[in-house]
C-alpha positions in Angstrom: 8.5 -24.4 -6.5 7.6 -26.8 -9.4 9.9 -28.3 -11.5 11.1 -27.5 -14.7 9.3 -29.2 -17.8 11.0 -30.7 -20.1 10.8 -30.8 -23.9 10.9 -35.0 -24.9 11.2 -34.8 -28.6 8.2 -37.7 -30.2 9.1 -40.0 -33.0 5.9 -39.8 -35.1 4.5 -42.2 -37.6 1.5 -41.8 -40.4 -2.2 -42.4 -38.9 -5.5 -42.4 -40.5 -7.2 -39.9 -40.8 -9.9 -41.7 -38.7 -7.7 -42.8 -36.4 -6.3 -39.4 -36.3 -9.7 -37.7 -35.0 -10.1 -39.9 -32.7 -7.1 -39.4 -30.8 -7.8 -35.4 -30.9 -11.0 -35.3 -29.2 -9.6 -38.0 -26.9 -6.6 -35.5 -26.1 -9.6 -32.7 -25.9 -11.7 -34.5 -23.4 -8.7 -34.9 -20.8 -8.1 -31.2 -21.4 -11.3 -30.1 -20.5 -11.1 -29.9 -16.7 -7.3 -28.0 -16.8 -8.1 -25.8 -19.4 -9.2 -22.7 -17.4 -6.3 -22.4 -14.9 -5.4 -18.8 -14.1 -1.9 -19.5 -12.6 0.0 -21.0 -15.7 2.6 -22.7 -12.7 -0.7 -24.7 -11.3 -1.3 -26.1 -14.7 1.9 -28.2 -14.7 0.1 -29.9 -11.4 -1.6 -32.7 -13.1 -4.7 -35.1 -11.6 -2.3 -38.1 -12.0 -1.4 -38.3 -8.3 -5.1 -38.4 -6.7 -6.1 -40.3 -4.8 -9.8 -41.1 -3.1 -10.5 -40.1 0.0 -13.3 -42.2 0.7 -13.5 -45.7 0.4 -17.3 -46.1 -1.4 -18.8 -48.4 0.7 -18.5 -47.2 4.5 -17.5 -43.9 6.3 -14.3 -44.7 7.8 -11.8 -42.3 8.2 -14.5 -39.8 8.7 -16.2 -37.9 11.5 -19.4 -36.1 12.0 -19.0 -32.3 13.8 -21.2 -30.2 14.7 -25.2 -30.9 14.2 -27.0 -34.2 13.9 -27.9 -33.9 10.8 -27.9 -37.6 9.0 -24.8 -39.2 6.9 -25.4 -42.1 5.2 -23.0 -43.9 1.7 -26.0 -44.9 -1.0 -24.5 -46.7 -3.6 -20.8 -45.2 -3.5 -22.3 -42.0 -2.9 -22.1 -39.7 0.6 -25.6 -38.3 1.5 -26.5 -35.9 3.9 -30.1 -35.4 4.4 -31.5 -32.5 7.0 -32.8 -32.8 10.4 -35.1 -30.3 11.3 -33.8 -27.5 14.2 -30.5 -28.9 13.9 -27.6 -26.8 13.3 -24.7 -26.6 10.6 -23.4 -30.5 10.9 -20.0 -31.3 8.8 -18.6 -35.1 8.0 -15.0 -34.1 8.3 -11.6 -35.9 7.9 -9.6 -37.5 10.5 -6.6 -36.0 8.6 -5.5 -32.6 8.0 -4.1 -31.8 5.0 -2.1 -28.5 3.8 -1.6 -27.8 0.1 -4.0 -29.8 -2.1 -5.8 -30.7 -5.1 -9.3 -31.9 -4.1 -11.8 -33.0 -6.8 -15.1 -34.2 -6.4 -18.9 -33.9 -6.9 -21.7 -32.4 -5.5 -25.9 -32.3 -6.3 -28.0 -30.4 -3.5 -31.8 -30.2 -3.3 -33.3 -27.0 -3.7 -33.4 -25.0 -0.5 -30.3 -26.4 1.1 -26.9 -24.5 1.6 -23.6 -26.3 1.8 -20.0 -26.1 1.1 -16.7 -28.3 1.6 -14.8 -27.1 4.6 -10.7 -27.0 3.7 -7.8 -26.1 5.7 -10.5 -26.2 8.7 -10.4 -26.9 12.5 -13.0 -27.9 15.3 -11.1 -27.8 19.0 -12.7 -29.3 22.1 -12.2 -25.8 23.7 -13.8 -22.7 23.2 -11.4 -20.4 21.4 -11.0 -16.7 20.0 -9.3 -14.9 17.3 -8.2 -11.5 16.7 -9.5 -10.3 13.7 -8.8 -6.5 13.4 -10.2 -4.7 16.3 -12.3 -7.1 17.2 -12.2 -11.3 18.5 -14.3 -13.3 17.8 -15.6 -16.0 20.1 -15.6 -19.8 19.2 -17.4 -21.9 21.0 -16.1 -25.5 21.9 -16.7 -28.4 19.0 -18.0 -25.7 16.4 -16.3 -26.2 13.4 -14.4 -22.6 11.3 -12.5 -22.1 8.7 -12.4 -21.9 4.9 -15.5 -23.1 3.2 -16.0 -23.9 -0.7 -19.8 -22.5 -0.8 -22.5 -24.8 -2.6 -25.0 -21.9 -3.0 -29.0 -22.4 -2.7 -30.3 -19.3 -4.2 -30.1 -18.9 -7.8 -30.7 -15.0 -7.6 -27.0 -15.2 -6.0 -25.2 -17.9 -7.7 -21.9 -17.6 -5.5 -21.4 -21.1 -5.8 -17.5 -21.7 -5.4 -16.6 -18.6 -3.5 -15.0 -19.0 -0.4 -16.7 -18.2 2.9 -14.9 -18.3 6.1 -17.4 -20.0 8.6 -17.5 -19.7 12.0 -15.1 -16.6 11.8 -14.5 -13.8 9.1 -17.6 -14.1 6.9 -17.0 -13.7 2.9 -13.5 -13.1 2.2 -14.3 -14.0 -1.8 -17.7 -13.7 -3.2 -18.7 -14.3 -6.5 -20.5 -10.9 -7.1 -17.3 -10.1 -9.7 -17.3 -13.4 -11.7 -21.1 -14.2 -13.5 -19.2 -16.4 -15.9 -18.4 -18.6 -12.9 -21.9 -18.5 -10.9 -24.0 -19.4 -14.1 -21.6 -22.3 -14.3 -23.3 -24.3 -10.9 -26.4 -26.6 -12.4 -28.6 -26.6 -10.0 -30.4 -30.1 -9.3 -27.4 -31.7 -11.1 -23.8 -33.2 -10.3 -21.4 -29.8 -10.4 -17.8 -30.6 -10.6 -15.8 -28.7 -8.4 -11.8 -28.5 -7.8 -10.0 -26.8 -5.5 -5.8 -25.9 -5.3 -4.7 -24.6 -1.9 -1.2 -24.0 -2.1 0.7 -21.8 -0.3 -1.5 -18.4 0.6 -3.2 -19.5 -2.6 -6.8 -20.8 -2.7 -8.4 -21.4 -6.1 -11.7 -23.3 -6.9 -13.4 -24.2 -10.5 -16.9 -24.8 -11.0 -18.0 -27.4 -14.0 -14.2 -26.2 -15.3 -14.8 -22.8 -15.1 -12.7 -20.8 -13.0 -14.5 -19.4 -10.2 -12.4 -18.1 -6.8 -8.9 -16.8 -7.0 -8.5 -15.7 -3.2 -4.5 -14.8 -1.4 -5.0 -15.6 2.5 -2.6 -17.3 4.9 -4.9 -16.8 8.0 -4.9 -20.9 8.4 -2.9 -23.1 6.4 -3.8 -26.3 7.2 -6.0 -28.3 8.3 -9.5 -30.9 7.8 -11.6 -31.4 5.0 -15.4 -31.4 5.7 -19.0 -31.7 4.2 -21.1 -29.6 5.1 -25.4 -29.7 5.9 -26.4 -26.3 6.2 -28.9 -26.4 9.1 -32.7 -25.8 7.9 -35.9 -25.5 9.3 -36.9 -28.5 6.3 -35.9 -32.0 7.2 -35.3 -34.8 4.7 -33.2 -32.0 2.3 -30.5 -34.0 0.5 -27.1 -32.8 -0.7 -24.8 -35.7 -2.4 -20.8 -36.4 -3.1 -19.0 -38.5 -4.9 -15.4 -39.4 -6.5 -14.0 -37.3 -3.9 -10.2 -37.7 -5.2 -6.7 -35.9 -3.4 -3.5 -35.2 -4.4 -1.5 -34.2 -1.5 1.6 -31.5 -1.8 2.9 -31.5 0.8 2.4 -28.3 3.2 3.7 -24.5 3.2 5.0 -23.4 6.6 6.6 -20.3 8.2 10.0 -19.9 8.6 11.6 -16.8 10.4 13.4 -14.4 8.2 14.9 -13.0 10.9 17.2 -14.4 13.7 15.4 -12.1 16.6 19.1 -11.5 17.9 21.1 -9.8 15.4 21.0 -7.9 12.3 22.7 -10.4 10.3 21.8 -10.5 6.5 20.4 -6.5 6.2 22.9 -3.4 6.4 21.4 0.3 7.4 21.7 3.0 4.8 20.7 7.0 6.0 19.5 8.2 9.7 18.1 6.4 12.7 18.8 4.3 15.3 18.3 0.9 15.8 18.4 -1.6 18.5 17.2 -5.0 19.4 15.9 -5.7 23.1 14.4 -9.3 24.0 13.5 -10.2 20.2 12.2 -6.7 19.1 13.9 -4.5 16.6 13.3 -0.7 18.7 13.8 1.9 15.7 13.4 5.9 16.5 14.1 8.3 14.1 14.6 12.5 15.0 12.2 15.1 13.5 15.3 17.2 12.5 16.9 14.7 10.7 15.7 14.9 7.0 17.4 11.7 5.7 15.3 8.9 5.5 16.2 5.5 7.4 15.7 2.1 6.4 16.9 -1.4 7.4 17.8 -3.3 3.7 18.6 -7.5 3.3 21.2 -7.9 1.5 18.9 -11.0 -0.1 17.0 -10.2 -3.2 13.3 -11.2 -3.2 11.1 -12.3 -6.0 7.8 -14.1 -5.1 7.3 -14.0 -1.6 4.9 -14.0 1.3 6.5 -12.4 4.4 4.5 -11.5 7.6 5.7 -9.1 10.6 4.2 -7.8 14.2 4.8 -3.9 14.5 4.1 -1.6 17.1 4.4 1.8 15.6 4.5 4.5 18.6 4.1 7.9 16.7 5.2 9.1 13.3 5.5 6.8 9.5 7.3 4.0 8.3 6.8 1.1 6.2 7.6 -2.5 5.2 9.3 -2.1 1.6 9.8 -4.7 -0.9 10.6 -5.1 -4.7 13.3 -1.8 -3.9 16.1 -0.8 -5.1 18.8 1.6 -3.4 18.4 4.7 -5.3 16.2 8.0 -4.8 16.3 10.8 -2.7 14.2 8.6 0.4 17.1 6.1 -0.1 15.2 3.5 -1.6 12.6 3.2 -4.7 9.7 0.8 -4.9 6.8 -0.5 -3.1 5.6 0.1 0.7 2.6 -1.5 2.3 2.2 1.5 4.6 2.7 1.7 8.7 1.9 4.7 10.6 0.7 5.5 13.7 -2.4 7.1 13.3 -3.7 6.1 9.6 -3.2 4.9 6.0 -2.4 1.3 7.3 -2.0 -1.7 5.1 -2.1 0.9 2.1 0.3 0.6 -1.2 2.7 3.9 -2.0 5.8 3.3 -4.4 8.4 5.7 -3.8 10.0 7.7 -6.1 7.4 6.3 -8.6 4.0 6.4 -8.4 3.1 7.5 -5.1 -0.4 6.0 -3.5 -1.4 3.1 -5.7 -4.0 1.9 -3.3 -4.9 4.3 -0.3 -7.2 2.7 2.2 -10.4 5.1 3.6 -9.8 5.9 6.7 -13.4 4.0 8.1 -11.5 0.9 6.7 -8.5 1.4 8.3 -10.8 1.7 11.7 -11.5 -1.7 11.0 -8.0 -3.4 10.9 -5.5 -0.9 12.5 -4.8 -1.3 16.5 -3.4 2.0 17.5 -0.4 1.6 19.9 -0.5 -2.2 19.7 1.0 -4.8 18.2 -0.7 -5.4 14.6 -0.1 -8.6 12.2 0.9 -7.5 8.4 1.3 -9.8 5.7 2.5 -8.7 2.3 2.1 -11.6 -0.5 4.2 -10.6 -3.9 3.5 -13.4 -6.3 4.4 -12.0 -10.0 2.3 -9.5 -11.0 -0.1 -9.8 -8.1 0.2 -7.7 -5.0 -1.7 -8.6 -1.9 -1.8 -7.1 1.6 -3.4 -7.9 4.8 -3.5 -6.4 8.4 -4.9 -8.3 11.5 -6.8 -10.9 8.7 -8.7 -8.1 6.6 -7.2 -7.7 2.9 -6.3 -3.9 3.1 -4.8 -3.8 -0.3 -4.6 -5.5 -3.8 -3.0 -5.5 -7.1 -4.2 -7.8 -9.8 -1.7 -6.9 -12.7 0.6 -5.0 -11.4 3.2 -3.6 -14.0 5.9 -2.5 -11.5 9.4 -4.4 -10.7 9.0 -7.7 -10.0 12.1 -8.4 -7.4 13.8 -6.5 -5.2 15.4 -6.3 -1.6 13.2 -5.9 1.5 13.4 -3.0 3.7 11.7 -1.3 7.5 11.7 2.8 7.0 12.2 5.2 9.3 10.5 8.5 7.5 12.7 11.0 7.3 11.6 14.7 8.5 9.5 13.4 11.4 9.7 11.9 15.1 9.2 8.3 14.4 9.0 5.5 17.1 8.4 1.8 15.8 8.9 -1.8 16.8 9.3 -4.8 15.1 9.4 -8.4 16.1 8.3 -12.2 14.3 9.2 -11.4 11.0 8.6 -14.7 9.1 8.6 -15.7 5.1 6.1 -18.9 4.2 8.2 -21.3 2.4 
């Protein structure tokens, strides 16, 4: 994804040793924002290319959403100041934007919530969305989606997390990362910077590297500034030097032709069909060899989603595998089954259940005999896995293989039934 850097050998000549000093702690000062990057690919992404996003003197290009509270530009500066009873109330782009590096500053009085809406929407219709076994209801003009938290109460200090408003909640708090909450000053100018790319949403806080969260629910889509609704009016929060470098935008691309079976091969027992752009697999209860449909492409880093239906008995949507073992194939599974386990890690022919789900969980995600969204994210050492929007599995540092083919199982031993259909990769 990012090009390859190259060495350019430097013809050096003698400098003082004044001269010398200087130009260290120049080269330290331009470091200081980059230096705590936890992806060493997104250090290579440098703040050259941004640009600002709002002019300095006037709000255009902007648009209020939601509440009334009051936007006003105060010498080069964006401030939103509370309006008492009034709801949450956003200042949000005209433009949507997809992958990103958004830097800017922010200073809130004490007592007032707020955030930085990215990758966000606000329809003129009311809306739902599916989110495990439940959907939730959005009403018409009220603004959801990914929110870079500016956190009120210092007991907390979540400051940079990401909170989904309007729809799944906290998806990543900061309750792991103290380092990262004592870095927000409250009462003062906080630097934040945020890099969505891909599935990939990371934030820093003063330079300090605060959320690290893998979610492809929404991949695009308005910025926003958020005034946290409050009982108080005339509460103040402030931005400034609000600066973008746009990278273009990730997007899903099927990975399967819905008509065919070109590109995979079928190794051990089962059948398989295809009926009006669903793969129809069943596998006999006698029949102890395992089945699995295999590409014949080798995967590294990836993001692949799938629907699946499974009717009764186990399979699985492999990756990282290899085609040896008694089951056919060895490596990773994020687990599918018709009655439990769902959206859990097993490696087969290794080390078995990495990460088993509780079965309350799984209540919370799984659709029995429906159709249920899985989305398995394999970026280096780094293993993330979600079903219907809640993260039902995660590897940090992972020391298993690191490429592989892909695969759909058919368990071997059992009565399995499953369907397939919408198979996708985000490139």
């Amino acid at each position: 994804m990012f090009p390859n850097v190259v060495m350019i050998p430097l013809k050096f000549r003698p400098v003082s040793v004044v001269r010398l000093c200087v130009i260290i702690c120049f080269a330290a000062l331009l470091s200081l924002p980059f230096a705590a990057f936890a992806q060493p690919e997104l250090a290579l992404i440098t703040a050259r290319g941004l640009s600002p996003i709002f002019n300095g003197t006037n709000l255009h290009g902007w648009i209020q959403r939601g509440g009334k509270a009051k936007y006003a530009v105060e010498d080069g500066v964006i401030v939103g100041t509370t309006v008492k009873g009034e709801p949450n109330s956003f200042l949000c782009t005209e433009k949507e934007f997809g992958d990103f590096i958004l830097e800017l500053e922010i200073k809130a009085d004490a007592g007032l919530n707020s955030g930085v809406q990215i990758r966000s929407h606000c329809f003129d219709h009311a809306t739902t969305y599916d989110w495990g076994n439940t959907s939730i209801a959005i009403p018409a003009g009220r603004v959801h989606g990914y929110q870079i938290e500016v956190d009120h109460r210092p007991e907390r200090r979540w400051s940079g997390g990401v909170y989904e408003e309007g729809r799944r909640g906290w998806l990543c708090n900061l309750s792991n990362n103290p380092t990262a909450g004592a870095a927000f000053q409250f009462g003062k100018w906080n630097y934040y910077r945020i890099v969505c790319r891909g599935d990939s949403i990371q934030t820093w806080i003063n330079g300090v590297p605060a959320a690290d969260l893998v979610d492809c629910v929404t991949l695009s889509g308005l910025i926003g500034l958020q005034v946290h609704g409050n009982d108080r009016a005339g509460l103040q929060v402030s931005f400034r030097n609000l600066r973008l470098q746009d990278l273009g935008r990730h997007v899903w691309k099927p990975l399967w032709d819905g008509q065919s079976f070109n590109g995979t091969h079928l190794i051990g027992q089962g059948d398989w069909k295809i009926m009006d752009g669903v793969i129809h697999a069943t596998h006999a209860k006698d029949e102890k060899e395992f089945g699995h449909l295999v590409t014949d492409q080798v995967f590294s880093d990836f993001t692949v989603r799938l629907k699946y239906k499974a009717v009764k008995g186990n399979s699985g949507l492999y990756f990282r595998v290899v085609e040896q073992g008694f089951s056919g194939v060895s490596g990773f599974q994020a687990e599918i089954d018709a009655e439990k386990d769902a959206g859990g890690l097993y490696e087969t022919n290794g080390r078995a259940w990495v990460s088993q789900p509780a079965a309350a969980d799984v209540k919370k995600w799984f659709r029995p005999q429906d159709w249920n969204t899985m989305t398995v994210s394999a970026r280096g050492q780094r293993i993330t896995v979600a079903v219907n929007g809640h993260q039902s599995a995660e590897l940090l540092n992972d020391p298993g293989r690191t490429e592989g083919r892909l695969a759909l199982q058919l368990h071997g031993g059992q009565d399995v039934e499953v369907c397939f259909k919408e198979i996708e990769i985000l490139e």
